[in-house]
Every structure is written in C-alpha cells, then in structure tokens.
KEKE-3310 file (N, C-alpha, C; in steps of 0.2 Angstrom, whole numbers, plus 5000, padded with zeros to 4 digits):
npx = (4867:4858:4859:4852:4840:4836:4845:4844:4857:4860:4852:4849:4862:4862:4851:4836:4822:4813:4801:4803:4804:4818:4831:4832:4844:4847:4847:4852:4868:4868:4866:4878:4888:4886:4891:4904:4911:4922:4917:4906:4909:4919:4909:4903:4914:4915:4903:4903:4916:4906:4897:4889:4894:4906:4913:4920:4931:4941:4955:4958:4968:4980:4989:4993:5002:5004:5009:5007:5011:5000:4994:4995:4979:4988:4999:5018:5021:5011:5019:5021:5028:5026:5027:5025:5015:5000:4991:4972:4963:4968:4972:4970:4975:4965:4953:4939:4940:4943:4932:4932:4942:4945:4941:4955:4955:4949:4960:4956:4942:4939:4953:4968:4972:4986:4988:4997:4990:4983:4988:4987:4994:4996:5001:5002:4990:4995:5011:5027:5038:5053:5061:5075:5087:5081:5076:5066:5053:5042:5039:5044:5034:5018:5005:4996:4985:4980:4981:4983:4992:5005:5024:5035:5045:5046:5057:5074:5083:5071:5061:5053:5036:5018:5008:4999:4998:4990:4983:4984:4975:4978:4972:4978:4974:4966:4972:4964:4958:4955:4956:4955:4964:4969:4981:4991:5005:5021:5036:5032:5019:5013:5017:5008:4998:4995:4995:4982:4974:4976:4970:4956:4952:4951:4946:4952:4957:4962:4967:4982:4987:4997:5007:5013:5023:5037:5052:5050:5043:5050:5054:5058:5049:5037:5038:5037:5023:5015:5018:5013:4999:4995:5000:5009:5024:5030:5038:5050:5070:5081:5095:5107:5104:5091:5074:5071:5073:5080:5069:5058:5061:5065:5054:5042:5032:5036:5044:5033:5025:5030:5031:5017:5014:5018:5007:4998:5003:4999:4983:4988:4993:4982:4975:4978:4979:4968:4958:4962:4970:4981:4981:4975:4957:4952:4951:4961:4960:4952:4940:4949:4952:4941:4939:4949:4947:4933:4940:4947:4937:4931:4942:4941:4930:4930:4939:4933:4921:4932:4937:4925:4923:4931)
npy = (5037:5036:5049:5058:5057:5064:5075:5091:5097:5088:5083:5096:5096:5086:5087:5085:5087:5093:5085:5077:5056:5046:5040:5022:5009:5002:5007:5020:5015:5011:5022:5027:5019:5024:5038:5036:5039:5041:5052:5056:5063:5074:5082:5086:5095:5102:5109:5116:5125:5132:5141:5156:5165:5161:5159:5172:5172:5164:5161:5162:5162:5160:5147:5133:5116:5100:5085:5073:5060:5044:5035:5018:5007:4994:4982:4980:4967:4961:4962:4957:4941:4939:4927:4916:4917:4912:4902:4903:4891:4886:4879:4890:4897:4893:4891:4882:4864:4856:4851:4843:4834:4815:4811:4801:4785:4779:4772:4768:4772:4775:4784:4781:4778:4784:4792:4806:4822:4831:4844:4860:4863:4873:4888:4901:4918:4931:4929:4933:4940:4941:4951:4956:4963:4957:4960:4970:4973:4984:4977:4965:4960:4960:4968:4957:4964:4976:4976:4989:4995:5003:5001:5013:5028:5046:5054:5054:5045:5043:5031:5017:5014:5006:5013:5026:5042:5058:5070:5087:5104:5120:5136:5153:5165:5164:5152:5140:5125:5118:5106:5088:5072:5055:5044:5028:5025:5032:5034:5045:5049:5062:5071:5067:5067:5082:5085:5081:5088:5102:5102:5096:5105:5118:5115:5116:5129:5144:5157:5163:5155:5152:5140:5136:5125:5113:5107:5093:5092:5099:5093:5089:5084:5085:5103:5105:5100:5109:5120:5118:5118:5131:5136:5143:5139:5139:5134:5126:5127:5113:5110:5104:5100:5108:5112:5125:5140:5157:5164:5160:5164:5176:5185:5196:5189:5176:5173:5175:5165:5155:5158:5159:5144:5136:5136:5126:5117:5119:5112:5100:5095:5098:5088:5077:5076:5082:5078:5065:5057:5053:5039:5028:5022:5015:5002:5001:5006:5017:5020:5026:5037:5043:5047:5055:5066:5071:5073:5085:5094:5096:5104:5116:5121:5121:5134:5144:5151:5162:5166:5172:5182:5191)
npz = (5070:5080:5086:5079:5081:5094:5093:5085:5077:5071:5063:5055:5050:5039:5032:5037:5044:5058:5060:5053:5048:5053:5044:5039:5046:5038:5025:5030:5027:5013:5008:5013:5007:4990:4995:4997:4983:4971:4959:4967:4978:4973:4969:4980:4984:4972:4975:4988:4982:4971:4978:4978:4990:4992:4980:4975:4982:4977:4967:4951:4943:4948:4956:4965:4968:4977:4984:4995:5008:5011:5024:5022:5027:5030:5036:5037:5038:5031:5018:5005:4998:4980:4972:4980:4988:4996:4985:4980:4986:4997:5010:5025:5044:5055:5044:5039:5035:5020:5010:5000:4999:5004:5019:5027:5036:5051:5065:5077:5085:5098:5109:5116:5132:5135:5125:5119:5122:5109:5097:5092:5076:5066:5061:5068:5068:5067:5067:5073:5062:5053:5043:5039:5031:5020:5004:4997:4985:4974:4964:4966:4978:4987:4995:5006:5014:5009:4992:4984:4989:4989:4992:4995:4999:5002:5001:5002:5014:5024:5030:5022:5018:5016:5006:5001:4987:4991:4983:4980:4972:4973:4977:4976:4980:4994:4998:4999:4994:4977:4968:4972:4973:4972:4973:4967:4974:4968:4957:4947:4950:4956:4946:4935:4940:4945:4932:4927:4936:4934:4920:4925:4932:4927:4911:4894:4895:4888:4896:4902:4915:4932:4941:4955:4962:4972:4969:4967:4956:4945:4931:4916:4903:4911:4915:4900:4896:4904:4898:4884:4889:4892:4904:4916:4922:4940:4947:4959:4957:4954:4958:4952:4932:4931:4923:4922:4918:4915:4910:4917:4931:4933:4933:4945:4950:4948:4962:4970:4968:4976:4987:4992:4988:4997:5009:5004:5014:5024:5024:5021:5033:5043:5037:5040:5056:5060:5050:5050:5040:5041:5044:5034:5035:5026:5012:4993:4982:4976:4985:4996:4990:4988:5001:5004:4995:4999:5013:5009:5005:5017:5023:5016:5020:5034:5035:5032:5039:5043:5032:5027:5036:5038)
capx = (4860:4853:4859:4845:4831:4836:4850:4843:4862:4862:4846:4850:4869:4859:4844:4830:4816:4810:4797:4806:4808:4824:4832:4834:4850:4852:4847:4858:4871:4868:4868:4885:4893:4886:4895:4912:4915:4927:4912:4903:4917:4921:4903:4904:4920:4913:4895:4906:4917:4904:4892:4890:4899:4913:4917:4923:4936:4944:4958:4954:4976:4988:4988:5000:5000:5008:5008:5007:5011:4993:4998:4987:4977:4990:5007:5024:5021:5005:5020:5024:5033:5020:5028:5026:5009:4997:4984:4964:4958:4971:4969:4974:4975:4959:4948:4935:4943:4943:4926:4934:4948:4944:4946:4957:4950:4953:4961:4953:4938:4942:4958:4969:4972:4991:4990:4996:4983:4981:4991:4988:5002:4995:5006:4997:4989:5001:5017:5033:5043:5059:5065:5079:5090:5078:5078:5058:5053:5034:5040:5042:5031:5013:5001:4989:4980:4977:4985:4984:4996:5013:5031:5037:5048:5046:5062:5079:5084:5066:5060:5049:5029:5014:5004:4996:4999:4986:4987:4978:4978:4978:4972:4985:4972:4966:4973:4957:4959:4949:4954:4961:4966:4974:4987:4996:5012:5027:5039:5028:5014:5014:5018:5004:4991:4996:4992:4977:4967:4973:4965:4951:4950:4952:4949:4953:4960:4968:4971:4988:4989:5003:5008:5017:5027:5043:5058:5050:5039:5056:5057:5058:5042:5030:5038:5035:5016:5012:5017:5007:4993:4996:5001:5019:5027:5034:5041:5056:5074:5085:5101:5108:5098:5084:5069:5066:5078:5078:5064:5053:5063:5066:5048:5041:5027:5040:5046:5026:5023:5036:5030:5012:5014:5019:5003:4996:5006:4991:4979:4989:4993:4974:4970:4982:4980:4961:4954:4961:4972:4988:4983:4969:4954:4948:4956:4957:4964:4946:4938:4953:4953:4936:4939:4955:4944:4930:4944:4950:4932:4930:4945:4937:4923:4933:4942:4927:4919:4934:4937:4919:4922:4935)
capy = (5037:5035:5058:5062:5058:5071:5081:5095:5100:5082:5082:5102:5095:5080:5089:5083:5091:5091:5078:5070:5050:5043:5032:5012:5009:4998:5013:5025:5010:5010:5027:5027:5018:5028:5044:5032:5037:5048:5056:5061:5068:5078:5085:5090:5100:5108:5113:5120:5130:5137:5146:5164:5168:5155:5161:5177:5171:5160:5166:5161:5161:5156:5139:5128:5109:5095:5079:5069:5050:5043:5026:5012:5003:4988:4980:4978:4960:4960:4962:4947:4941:4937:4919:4912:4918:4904:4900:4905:4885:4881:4881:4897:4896:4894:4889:4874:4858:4856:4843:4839:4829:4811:4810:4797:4780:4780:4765:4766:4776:4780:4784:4776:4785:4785:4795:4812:4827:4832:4851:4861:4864:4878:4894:4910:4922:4936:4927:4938:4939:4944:4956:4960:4960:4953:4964:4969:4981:4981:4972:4956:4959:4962:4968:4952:4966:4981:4975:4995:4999:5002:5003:5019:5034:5050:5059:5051:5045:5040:5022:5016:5009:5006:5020:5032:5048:5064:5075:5094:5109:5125:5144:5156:5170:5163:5147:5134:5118:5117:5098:5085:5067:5051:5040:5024:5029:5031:5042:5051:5050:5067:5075:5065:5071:5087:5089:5080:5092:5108:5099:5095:5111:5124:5112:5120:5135:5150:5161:5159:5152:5148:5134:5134:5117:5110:5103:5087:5093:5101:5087:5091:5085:5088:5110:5104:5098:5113:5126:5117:5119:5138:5135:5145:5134:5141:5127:5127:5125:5109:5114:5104:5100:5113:5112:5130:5146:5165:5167:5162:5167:5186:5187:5195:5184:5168:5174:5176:5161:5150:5160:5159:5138:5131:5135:5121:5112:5119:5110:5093:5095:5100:5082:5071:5078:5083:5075:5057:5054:5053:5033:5028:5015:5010:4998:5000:5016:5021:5022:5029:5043:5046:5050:5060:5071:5074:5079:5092:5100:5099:5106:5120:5123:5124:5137:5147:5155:5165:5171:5175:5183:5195)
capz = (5069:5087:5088:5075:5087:5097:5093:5081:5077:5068:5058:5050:5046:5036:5029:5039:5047:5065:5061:5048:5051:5052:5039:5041:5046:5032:5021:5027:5025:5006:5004:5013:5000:4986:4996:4995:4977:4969:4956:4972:4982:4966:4966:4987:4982:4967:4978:4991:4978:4968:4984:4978:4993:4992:4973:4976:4985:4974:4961:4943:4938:4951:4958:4968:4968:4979:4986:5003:5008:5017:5026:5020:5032:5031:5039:5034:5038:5025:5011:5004:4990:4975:4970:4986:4988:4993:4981:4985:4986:5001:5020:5030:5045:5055:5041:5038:5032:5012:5009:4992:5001:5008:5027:5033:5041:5059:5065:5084:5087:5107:5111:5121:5137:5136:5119:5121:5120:5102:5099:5084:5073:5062:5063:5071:5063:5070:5070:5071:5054:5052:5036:5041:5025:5014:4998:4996:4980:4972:4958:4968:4984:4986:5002:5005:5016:5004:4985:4978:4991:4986:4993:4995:5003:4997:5001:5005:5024:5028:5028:5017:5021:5010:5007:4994:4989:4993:4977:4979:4970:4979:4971:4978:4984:5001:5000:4996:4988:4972:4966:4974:4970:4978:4968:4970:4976:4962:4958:4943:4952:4958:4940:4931:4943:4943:4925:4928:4940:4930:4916:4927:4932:4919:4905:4888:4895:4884:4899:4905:4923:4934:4944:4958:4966:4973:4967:4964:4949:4940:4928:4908:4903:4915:4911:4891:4896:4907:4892:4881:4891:4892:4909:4918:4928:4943:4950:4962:4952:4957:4960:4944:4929:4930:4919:4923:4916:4917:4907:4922:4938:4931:4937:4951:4951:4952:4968:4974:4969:4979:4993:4992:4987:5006:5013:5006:5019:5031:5022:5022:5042:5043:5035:5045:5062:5063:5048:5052:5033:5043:5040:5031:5039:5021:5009:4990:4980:4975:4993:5000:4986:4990:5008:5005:4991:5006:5018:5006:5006:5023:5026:5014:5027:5043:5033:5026:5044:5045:5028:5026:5042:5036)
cpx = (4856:4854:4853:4840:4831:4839:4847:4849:4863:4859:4847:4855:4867:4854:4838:4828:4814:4807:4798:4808:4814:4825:4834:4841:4854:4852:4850:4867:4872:4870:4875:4889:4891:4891:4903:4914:4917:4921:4909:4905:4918:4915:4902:4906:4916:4906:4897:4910:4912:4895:4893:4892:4905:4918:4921:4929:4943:4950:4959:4962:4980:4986:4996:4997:5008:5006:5010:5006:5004:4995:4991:4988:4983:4998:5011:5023:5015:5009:5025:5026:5024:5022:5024:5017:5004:4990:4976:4961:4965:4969:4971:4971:4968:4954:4945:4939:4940:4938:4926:4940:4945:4947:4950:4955:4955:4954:4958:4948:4938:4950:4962:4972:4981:4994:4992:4992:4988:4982:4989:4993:5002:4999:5001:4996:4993:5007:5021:5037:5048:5062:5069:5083:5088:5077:5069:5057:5042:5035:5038:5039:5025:5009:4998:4983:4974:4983:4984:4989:5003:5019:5032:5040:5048:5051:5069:5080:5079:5063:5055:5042:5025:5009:5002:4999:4993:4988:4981:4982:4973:4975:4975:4982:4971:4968:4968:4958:4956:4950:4958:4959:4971:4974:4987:5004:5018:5029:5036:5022:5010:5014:5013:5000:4991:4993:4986:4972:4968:4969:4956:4948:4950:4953:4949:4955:4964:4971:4979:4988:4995:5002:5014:5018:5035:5046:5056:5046:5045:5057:5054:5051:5037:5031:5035:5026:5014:5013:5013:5003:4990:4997:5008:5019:5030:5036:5050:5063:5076:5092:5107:5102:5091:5081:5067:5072:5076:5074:5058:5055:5063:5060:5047:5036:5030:5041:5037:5023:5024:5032:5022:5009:5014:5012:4997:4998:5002:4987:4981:4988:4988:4972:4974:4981:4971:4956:4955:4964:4980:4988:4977:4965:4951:4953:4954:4958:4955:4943:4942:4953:4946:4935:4945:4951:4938:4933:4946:4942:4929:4936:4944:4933:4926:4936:4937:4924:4925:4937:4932:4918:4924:4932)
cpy = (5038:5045:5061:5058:5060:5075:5084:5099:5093:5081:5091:5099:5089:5082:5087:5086:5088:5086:5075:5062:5048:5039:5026:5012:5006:5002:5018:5021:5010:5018:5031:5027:5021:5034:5043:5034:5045:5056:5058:5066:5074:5083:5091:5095:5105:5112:5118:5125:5136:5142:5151:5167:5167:5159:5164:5176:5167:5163:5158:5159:5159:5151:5137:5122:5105:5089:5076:5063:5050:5035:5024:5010:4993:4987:4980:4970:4959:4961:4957:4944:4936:4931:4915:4914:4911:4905:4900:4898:4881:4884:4885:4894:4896:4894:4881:4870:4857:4850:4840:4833:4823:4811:4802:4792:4782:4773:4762:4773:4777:4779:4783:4781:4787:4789:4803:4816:4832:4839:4854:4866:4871:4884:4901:4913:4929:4934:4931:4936:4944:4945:4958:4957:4958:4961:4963:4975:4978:4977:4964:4956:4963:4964:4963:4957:4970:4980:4982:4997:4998:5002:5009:5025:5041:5054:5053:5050:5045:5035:5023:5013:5010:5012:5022:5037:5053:5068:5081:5102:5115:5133:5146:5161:5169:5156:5139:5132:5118:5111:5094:5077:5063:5044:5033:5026:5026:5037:5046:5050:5057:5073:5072:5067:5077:5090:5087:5085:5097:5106:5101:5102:5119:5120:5117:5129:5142:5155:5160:5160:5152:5145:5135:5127:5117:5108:5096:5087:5095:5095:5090:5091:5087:5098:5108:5103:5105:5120:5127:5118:5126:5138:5139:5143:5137:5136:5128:5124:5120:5113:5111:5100:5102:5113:5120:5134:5151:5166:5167:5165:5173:5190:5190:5190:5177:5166:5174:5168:5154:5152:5157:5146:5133:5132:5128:5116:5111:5114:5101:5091:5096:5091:5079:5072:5078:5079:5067:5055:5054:5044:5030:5022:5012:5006:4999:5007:5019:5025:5026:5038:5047:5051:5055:5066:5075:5079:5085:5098:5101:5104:5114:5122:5124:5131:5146:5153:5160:5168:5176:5182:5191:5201)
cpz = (5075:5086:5084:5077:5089:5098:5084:5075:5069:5061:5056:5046:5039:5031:5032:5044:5055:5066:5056:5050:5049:5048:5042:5042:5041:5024:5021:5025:5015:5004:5004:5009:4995:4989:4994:4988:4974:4966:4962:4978:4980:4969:4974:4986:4978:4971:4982:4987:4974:4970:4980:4984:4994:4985:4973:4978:4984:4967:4956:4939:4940:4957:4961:4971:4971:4982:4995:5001:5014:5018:5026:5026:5029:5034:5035:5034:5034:5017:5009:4997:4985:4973:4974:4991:4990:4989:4984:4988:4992:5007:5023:5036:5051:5050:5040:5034:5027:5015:5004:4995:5005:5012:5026:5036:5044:5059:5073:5083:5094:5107:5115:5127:5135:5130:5121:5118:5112:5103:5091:5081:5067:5064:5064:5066:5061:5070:5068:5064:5053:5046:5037:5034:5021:5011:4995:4989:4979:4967:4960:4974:4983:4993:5000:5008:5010:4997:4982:4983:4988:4991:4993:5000:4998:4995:5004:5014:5026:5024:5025:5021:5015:5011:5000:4993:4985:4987:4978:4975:4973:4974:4980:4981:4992:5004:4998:4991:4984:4968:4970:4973:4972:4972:4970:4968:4971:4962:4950:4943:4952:4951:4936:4935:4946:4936:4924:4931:4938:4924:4919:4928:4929:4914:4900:4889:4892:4888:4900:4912:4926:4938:4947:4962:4967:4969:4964:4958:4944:4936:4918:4904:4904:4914:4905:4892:4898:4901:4887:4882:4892:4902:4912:4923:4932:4949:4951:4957:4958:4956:4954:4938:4929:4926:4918:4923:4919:4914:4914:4928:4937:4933:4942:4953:4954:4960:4973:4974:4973:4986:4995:4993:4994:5011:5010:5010:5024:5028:5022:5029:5043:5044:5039:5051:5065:5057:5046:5044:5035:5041:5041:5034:5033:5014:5002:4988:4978:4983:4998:4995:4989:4996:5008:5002:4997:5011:5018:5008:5015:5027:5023:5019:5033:5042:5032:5032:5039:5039:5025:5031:5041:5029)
residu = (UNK:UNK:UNK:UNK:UNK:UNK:UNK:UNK:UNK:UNK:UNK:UNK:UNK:UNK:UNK:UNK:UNK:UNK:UNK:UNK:UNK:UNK:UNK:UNK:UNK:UNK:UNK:UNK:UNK:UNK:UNK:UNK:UNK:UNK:UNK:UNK:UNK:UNK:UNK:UNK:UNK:UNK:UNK:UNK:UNK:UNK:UNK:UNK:UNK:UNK:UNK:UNK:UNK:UNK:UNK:UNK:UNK:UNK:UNK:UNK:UNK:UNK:UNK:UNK:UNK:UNK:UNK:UNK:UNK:UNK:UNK:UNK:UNK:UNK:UNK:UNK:UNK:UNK:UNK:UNK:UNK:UNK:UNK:UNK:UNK:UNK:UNK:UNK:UNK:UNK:UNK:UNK:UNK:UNK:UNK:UNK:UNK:UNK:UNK:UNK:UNK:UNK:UNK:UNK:UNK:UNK:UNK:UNK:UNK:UNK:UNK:UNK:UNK:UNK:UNK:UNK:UNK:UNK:UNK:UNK:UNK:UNK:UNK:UNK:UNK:UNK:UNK:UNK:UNK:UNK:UNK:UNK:UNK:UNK:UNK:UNK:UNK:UNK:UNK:UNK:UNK:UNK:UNK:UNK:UNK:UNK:UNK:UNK:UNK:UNK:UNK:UNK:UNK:UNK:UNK:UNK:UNK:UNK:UNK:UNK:UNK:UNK:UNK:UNK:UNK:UNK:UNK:UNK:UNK:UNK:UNK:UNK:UNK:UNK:UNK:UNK:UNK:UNK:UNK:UNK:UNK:UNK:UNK:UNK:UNK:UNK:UNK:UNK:UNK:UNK:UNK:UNK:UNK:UNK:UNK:UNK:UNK:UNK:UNK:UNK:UNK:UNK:UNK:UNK:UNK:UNK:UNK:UNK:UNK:UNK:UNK:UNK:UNK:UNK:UNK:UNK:UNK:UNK:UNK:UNK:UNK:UNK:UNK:UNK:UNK:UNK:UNK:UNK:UNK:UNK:UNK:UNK:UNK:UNK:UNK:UNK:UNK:UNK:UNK:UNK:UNK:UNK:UNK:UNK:UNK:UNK:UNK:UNK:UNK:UNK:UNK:UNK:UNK:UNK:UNK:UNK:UNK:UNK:UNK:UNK:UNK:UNK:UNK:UNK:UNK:UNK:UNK:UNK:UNK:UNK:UNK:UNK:UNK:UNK:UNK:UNK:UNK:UNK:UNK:UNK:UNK:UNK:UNK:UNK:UNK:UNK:UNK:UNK:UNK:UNK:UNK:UNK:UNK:UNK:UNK:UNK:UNK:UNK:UNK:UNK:UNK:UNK:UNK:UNK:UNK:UNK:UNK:UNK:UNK:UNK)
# end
C-alpha cells in the first residue's frame, strides 16, 4: 500500500491513475479476500488466455495434464489421532480459566512464607513428540492446524507430509497452462481432476483432442471416460496391466505426445521455486486452490514476453 504513493510501476500494475487516491487499507483488505476465490482465479486465467494476442498461441487439440504435492502450511506434530482429540469447551494451554466452574475457597489468603513458589504444570505449546512407530493413516488422524490436509506420498521411497495436490492442464503448442485446480491429496485425485478441467475446458466437445500424462493416469476407467468424452488418451503405458494397446501407440502423434507432456514440469518448478507453492502460507483447500490457480496464470505472463517476442 505505502509503494502506490509513489511508485508509478505499482499504480499502472493495479489500475490507477496518477492522481488516483489510494484505497483504505481496510478496503483493499476486503477486496483481497474477494481475489482468494477459485471463481476469480478462474476468471484471471481465462482474461489472460483469451488476449487477441495470447489466442494464437494456444492449440485447440493436444493437451497434457499432471499433478504436484503443495505442502500444507502445518506440522507433522499437528496430526493427531481424531479420538483423542480434545473437545472445543476445554482448556488449552494458555487460555482463560472456564467461568462456569466454581473457584475453590482458599483456606489462607497470604501465603505462608515457607510455601514453595507456585510452577505452572500446563505442558508447552511446542513440546517434542515422539512418532516413532506409531501407525498414523487419515482414517484415524487429523491436522488440528489445517483439517483439509491430507497424509500422503506420491511415489514409493519418499516419506509421506500433509499436503495438497497442484492439478494443471497444459496445450502442447507452446506449453501455456489453460486450467488448473488443487485437490485433497488421494490416490484418484489426480484422474478425477483431469477429467474435470477437459470438461471445464472444451465442454461438450465433438473434436477429438488428445491427452497426454504419466503412468499414474493408466488406469481402466479414467481411458473408458476419456473415449467417451471424444478424448485419445496418450497416456504413458505401465509395464504390466496397461489400459492403453496398439491402437494408440502405432501413432506418430503418441510418441509426440509423451515428448511434448514433461514440459509441464517447467511450469510446476516455475511455481515452487519462484512463485512460493513449494509450501503453501494459507490454510483451507479452497484459499490454497485459489492461490495455486493464480500461480499458474502468473506463470502464464512471465512466459508470454518471450513468446510474443518470437
């Protein structure tokens, strides 16, 4: 707020005019939170997408989609078994003394000097805890910081933390994300909002599209939905149980696709490294989606000089 009084750089990026007055801080405050929401992130995206000079650039048929882990803003020590949970109407530690409970008559109002000095027995707010061995799932354990986070690893041989996962779909010509969308973390996460943002984005479509992704989308249904939808799956084969035959690999396109699909990997490494989704500061699968859908269109615009350029 203080840089738009006199940086001109602040007030063009905002909209406002040389002798434009500043908003209240409690006005841009409100209007903050209106920005936090998925519907307006959405709306960013699409405004940046559909520039007449942006259009052009975008291809209309071939697509690639995949996912990333965003670490929730909370600790392994914030997951804590949901039995054992304490109740809202009890005392944590450092707060006011319940005023429903009768105090206690004293039996001396001054204390006699040879009493010892008064210690308080309440257990720290940070105290270390020891999980070693305990057997934690989300079934029977919950974040007290952030309850939408989940438990999860995404790949075998790495440990597990709470987190989200990042979902973006990519067009194939220059790379440029055109939807993106942030889950609670599971393992058909990933295959459910996939078929959500071609929906979203070429609803009722008759062309036929493709779709390229990894190994983790090979799964029987998730192909069976993508056909219906006039969709070709070019989706990486697992090595047994494949979803995906000769009918699609005999392609040249399959092979183009595979290739062309990993550069959405720039666009996650983009968001973790420079646009701060490496581990999230807001709590709350909504708020965090919002700001992951932003990231994607900013990562849009840092992209954009240097294709316009070309």
């Amino acid at each position: 707020m203080e840089q738009m009084d006199y940086n001109l750089m602040f007030r063009w990026f905002v909209g406002l005019g040389i002798d434009d007055p500043v908003w209240v801080p409690t006005v841009f405050t409100k209007n903050r939170d209106r920005l936090l929401s998925t519907e307006m992130s959405r709306k960013v995206m699409a405004a940046i997408l559909a520039h007449r000079e942006v259009a052009p650039l975008l291809s209309d048929e071939h697509f690639s989609v995949d996912g990333t882990l965003v670490k929730a803003w909370a600790s392994m020590k914030s997951f804590q078994p949901k039995a054992d949970a304490a109740p809202p109407d009890d005392e944590g530690p450092g707060d006011p003394p319940n005023t429903d409970t009768t105090p206690e008559t004293k039996t001396s109002e001054t204390p006699v000097e040879t009493d010892p000095m008064p210690r308080n027995t309440k257990p720290h707010r940070n105290a270390e805890v020891d999980f070693k061995g305990e057997k934690r799932s989300n079934a029977t354990h919950a974040s007290t910081t952030d309850p939408d986070a989940r438990l999860y690893k995404k790949s075998p041989g790495t440990g597990a933390m709470l987190c989200f996962i990042g979902h973006a779909l990519m067009e194939n010509r220059n790379g440029l994300i055109v939807q993106g969308d942030l889950t609670q973390a599971d393992g058909h996460a990933e295959r459910k909002a996939a078929l959500d943002m071609v929906h979203r984005h070429s609803p009722g479509s008759t062309r036929r599209l493709t779709l390229g992704a990894d190994k983790g989308y090979d799964a029987g249904g998730f192909v069976s939905d993508l056909r219906k939808a006039c969709v070709t799956p070019h989706v990486a084969q697992k090595a047994r149980y494949s979803a995906i035959d000769g009918r699609t690999i005999r392609h040249k396109g399959y092979g183009l696709s595979q290739k062309h699909r990993k550069k959405i990997e720039e666009a996650f490494g983009w968001a973790k490294t420079v646009g701060g989704m490496a581990q999230t500061m807001y709590r709350g699968v909504e708020r965090v989606r919002s700001r992951f859908i932003l990231t994607m269109a900013a990562n849009n615009l840092a992209r954009l000089p240097r294709l316009l350029a070309a």
